[in-house]
N, C-alpha and C positions, 0 to 999 in steps of 0.2 A: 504493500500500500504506500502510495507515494506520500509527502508532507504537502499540506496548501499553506500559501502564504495570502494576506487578504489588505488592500489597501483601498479605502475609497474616503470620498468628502462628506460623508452621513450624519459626519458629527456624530456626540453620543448621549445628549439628551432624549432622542427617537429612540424608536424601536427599531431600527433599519438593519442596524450590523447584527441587531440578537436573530432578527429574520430570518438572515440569510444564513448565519450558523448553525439555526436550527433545522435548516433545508439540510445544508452539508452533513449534519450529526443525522439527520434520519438515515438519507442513504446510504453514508458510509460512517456509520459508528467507530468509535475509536481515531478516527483520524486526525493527526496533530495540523492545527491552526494556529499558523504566528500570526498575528498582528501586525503589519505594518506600520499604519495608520490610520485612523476614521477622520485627523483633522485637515487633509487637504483644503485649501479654501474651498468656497463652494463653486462648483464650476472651472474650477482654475487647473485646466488640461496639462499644460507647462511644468505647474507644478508638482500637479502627480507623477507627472513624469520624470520627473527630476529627483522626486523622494522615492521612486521606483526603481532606478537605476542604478541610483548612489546604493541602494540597498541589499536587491537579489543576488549579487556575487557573495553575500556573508551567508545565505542562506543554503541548507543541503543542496546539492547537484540531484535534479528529477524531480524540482517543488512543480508544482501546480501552482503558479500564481495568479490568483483573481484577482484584476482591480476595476475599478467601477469610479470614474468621476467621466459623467454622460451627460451632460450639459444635452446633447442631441438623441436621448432616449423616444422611442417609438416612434422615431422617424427613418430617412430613407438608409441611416447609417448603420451600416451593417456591423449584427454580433459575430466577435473572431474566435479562434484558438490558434495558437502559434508556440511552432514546435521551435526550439535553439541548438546553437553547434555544441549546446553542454548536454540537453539532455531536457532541460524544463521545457515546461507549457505556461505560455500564457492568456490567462482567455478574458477578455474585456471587448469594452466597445473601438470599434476601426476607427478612433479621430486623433489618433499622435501618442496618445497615451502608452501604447505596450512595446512599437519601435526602440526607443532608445534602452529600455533595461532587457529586450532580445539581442541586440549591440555590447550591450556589457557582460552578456554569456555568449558571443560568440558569435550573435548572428541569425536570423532567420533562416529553417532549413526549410519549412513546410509550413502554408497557413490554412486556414478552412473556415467558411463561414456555419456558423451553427445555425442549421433547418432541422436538425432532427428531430421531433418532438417528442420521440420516446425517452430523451432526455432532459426534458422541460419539462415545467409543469403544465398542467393540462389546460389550461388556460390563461397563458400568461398577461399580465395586468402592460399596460402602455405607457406604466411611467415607471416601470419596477423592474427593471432586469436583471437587478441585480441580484433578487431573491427569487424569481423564477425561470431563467435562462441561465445567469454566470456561476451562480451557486450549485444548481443540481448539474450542471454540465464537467462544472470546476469537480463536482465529489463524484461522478459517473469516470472522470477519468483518472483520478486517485485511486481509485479501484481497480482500474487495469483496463478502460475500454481505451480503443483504439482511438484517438485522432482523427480518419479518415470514417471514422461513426461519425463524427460529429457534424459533419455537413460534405459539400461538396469543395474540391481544392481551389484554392485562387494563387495569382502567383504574389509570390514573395512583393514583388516592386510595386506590387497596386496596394497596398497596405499606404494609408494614407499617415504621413509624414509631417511633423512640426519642422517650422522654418529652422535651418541648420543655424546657431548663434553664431554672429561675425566672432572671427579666430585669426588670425592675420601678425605674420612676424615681419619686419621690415628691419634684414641684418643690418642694410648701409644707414638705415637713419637711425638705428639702436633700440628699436621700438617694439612693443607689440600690443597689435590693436584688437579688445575683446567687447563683452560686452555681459552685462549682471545678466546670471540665469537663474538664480534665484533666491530668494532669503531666506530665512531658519525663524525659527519661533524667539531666538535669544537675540536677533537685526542682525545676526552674520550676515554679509553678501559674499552670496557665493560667484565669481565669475566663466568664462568659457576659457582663459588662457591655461595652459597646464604647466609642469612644474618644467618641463622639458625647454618652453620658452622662455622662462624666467633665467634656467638655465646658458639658451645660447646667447643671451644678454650678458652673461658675464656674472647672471646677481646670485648672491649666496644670502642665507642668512648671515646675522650681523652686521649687514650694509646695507643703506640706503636705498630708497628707491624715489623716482617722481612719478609721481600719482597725479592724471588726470580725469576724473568721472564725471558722469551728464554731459550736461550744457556749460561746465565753468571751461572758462576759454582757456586760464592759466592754467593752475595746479599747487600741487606741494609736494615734498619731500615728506615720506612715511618710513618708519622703521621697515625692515625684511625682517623677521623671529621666525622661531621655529613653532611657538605657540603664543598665545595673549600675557599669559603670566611674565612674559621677557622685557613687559613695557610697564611705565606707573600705571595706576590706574587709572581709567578716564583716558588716554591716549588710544589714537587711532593705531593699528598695526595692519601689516599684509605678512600675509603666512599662506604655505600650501596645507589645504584642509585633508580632510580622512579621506577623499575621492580624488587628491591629487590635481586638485586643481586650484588656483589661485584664487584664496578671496582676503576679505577686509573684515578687522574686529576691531571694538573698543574692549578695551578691558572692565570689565564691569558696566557695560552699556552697551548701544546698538551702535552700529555702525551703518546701518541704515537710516535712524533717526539724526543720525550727526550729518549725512550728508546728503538725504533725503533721496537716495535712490531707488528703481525700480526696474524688475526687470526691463530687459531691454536694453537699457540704459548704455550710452558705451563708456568701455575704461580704457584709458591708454597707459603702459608702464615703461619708461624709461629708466637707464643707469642713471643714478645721482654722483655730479661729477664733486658732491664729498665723501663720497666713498663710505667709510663703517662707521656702524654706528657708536655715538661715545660712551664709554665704559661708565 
């Protein structure tokens, strides 16, 4: 029996996530359910996606991952399942959301859109799929049904895609050009550069950097750490986060609220020509 993992924007004042667990606990008793999260914004595609991704690589190889933030439920947007080069399934709705955390197992090998209705429930509700489509389909395949039970094949490249975040190294001008993909509950911003760019810059921890984000024309100089504890507290810092990828903290504060970013947003990181930071 495979493990499911379960991530949607339901919130947890509702009965929404007990719903849908109670679906998975009927038909496949005993089956472990992680959690993800139920607090994705509401509607907020981007971000599930991004809390999706950073995630499923910690999780066993062969999870069943249900997520569910469907802004476009019972309309013409097609329910998925999608097979990975590790081994998982992930089954949600076709709007951007399950691409990027199939990317961080490797890859889309197979998708299928789910018609079957011996795996549904028998009359699925038009604003609920998530307790009567993603749920008994997500514990129908925990149990060992096939994949290609689940509906008919589509191809991998029609799976419909979030905009790729700008990522952009420019060696001769010493730059690289990114942009906020998204924030955390504590105002981290998390960015799209990775640690690799920061790298061909020259920048290490304990040395400077200049920091441009949004609309400020100028900038500043920001410490490079290895984590927030390396700065006082209340100062801005840039460090590479647990996904490896470059973002921004205050120490004991947001660092969104300091500079009032959102996704999108772009950042630009240059060498600071003071070099390290003072002891």
């Amino acid at each position: 029996m495979r493990t499911c993992s379960f991530l949607t924007d339901y919130g947890l004042q509702d009965g929404f996530v007990g719903a849908c667990r109670g679906v998975i606990a009927t038909i496949a008793p005993g089956v472990v359910v992680i959690d993800i999260s139920h607090l994705v914004p509401p509607q907020d595609v981007r971000r599930g996606a991004a809390v999706l991704a950073d995630t499923v690589p910690s999780l066993p190889p062969g999870t069943v991952h249900i997520a569910v933030v469907d802004p476009g439920v019972g309309t013409a947007r097609r329910p998925v399942a999608v097979a990975t080069a590790r081994g998982d399934l992930l089954v949600g709705p076709d709007n951007g959301l399950l691409p990027p955390a199939a990317e961080a197992l490797g890859g889309v090998v197979a998708a299928h859109t789910l018609t079957n209705p011996e795996l549904m429930a028998a009359s699925p509700s038009s604003t609920f799929h998530g307790r009567d489509v993603f749920a008994p389909v997500a514990a129908h395949l925990a149990l060992g049904v096939g994949l290609a039970d689940t509906g008919p094949a589509i191809d991998p490249a029609d799976l419909v895609r979030l905009p790729v975040p700008r990522c952009r190294l420019d060696s001769a001008a010493g730059l690289a050009e990114g942009e906020v993909v998204t924030v955390d509950r504590f105002g981290n911003v998390q960015t799209s550069l990775g640690q690799q760019m920061l790298l061909a810059l020259g920048l290490r921890p304990g040395q400077r950097l200049r920091l441009r984000v949004g609309a400020e024309p100028g900038g500043g100089e920001v410490p490079y750490a290895t984590t927030f504890g390396e700065v006082p507290r209340g100062a801005l810092v840039g460090f590479v986060d647990s996904s490896g990828r470059f973002a921004l903290a205050v120490n004991g504060g947001s660092a969104e609220a300091r500079l009032g970013l959102s996704p999108g947003d772009p950042v630009t990181v240059t060498a600071s020509s003071t070099g390290n930071c003072p002891e």
